[in-house]
Structures are given as C-alpha cells and as structure tokens.
C-alpha positions in Angstrom: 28.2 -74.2 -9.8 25.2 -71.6 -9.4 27.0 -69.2 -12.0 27.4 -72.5 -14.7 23.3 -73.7 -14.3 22.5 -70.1 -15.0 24.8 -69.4 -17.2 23.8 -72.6 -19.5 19.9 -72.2 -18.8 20.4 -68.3 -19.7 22.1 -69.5 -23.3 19.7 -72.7 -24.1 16.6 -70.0 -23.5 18.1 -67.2 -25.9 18.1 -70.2 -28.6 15.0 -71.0 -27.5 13.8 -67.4 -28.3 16.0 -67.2 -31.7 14.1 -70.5 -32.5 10.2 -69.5 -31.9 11.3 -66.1 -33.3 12.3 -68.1 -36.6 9.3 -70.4 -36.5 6.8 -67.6 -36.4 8.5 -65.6 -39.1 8.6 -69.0 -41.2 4.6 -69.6 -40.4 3.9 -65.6 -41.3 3.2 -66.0 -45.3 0.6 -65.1 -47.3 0.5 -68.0 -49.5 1.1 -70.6 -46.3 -1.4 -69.2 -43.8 -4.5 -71.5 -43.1 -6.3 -72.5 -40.0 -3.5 -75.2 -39.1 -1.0 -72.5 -39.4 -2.8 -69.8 -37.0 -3.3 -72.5 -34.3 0.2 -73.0 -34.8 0.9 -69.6 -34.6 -1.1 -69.5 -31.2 0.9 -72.1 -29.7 5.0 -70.9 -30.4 3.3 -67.6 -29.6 2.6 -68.7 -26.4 5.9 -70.5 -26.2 7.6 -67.1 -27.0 6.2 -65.9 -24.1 6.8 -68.4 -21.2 10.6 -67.9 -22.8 10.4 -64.2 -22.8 9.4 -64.0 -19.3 11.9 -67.2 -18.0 15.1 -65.4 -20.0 14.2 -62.4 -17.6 14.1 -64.4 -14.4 17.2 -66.2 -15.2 19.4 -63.4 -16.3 18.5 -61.1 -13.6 19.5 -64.5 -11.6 22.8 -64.0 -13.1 23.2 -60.8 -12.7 22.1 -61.1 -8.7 23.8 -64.3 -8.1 26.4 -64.8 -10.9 30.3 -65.0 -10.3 30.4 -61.5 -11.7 28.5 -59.6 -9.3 26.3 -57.4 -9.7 28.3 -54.4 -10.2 29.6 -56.1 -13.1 26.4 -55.9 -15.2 24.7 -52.9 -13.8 27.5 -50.7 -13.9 28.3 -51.9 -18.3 26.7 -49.8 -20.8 26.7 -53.0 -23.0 24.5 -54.8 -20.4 22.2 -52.4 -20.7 22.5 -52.1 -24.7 21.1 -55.6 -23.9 18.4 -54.8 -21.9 17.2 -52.2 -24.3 17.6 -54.1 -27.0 14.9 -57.1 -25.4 12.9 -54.0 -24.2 12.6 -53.1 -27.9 11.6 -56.4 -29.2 9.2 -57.0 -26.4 7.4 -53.6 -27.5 7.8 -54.9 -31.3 6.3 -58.4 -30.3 2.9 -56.9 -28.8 0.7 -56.5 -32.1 1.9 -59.5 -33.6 0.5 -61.3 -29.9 -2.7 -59.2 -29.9 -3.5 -60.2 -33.8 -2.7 -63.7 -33.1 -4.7 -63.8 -30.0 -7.6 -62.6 -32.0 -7.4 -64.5 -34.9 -7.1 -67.1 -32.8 -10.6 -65.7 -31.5 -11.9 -66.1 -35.1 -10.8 -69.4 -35.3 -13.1 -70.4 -32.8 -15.8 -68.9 -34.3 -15.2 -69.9 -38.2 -13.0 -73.2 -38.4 -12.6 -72.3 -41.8 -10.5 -68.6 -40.6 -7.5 -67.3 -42.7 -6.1 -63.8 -41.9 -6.4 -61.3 -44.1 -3.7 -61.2 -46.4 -2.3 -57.3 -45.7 -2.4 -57.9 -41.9 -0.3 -61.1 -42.1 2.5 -58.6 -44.3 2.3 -56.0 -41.6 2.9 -58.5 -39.1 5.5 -60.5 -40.9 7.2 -57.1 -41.3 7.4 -56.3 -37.7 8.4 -59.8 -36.8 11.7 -59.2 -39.3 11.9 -56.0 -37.0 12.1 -58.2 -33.8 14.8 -60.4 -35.1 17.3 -57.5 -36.5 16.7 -55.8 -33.0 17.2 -59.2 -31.1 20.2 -59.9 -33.2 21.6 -56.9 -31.0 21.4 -58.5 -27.8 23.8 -61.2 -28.4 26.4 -59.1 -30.3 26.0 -56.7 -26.6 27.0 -59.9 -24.7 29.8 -61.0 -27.0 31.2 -57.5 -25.9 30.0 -57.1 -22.5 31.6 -61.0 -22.0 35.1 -59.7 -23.4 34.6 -56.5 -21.0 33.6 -53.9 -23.1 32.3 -50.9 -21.2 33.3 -52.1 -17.6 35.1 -49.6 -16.1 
C-alpha cells in the first residue's frame, strides 16, 4: 500500500509542477504583465517551490521504500536521465525566482510596478527552457517504468 500512496502522490505532484510551470509561462507576457500579474507571479512561484522540494522527498521515498527497491532506480541510467533532467530545470528556474522575488521587492515599494519589458522576454525564454527540459523527465519514466536501462 506504501508503494501505491507514493506512487499516486509522486504523479499528482509532477502535474502539479507541469501545472505552475504552465501558469507562470502563461502570466510571463509583455502585453499582460501589471502589478496583479507579478503578485501572482510571487505566489505560483512560491507554489513551484514547496512542489519542487515535496516531488524530491516523495520520489526519493519511492525510490527507498517503493516495491522496486532501491537497486532498481539507482542502478537505471534512465532514473538518472530523470534526476538530471529536474537538476537542469532547477538551475534554469533560479533567475526567473530571483527576478520575481525582486520585483516583488518593487512592488512593495511602487504599487504601481510593472517589469521592464526585455527582462520579462528573457525570463519567459528561460521558462520555455524549463518546460522542454522537464518534458524529459516524464518521457525517462515512461522508459525507466517499461525497464529501459535495468540491467
């Protein structure tokens, strides 16, 4: 029963992810950014986080006290394609935090705040970055599921 509530809280967290990922990229436009949209901005932001850091505690959980064992995942190349792959979008997601964080700053101090227009492209571009990256890690567990690269 363990292996089915993490496997199910592991899967309804990745579409949690997919889900702010989509938001934020949605809410980073040029022609749609205003104050409303950077507080909401702050706050999927922060969701992204909280998920980021619960998908790690859960699938480590399955990974330590899954039906598959251990062995299973650390000894699959595609497990790790996986790991890499949210390492990747982690390290991608960084700027687009610390810009938000400080425009959320700005806010504070001007209600009336907007981004400047060429930071909000660079950021949207980095955000499409993220997603083609995470797009990775669920085509790594469609093959690691099907047990590609277990030996």
């Amino acid at each position: 029963m363990t292996d089915l509530i993490l496997a199910i809280v592991h899967h309804l967290i990745v579409f949690g992810i997919a889900a702010v990922l989509a938001a934020e990229l949605a809410l980073m436009r040029p022609a749609a950014m205003s104050p409303h949209t950077v507080r909401l901005l702050g706050r999927f932001d922060a969701a992204y986080g909280v998920l980021a850091l619960a998908i790690l505690v859960v699938g480590f959980g399955r990974v330590f006290h899954g039906a598959k064992g251990a062995d299973f995942y650390l000894h699959n190349p595609a497990f790790w394609i996986k790991v890499g792959a949210f390492l990747v979008v982690g390290l991608l997601s960084i700027k687009p935090t610390l810009r938000i964080l400080a425009w959320q700053k700005a806010l504070k101090a001007d209600a009336g705040f907007t981004p400047p227009l060429d930071e909000v492209n660079a950021l949207r571009r980095r955000m499409l970055g993220e997603i083609h990256v995470f797009a990775v890690i669920p085509i790594a567990a469609a093959a690691m599921a099907r047990g590609f690269g277990y030996s």
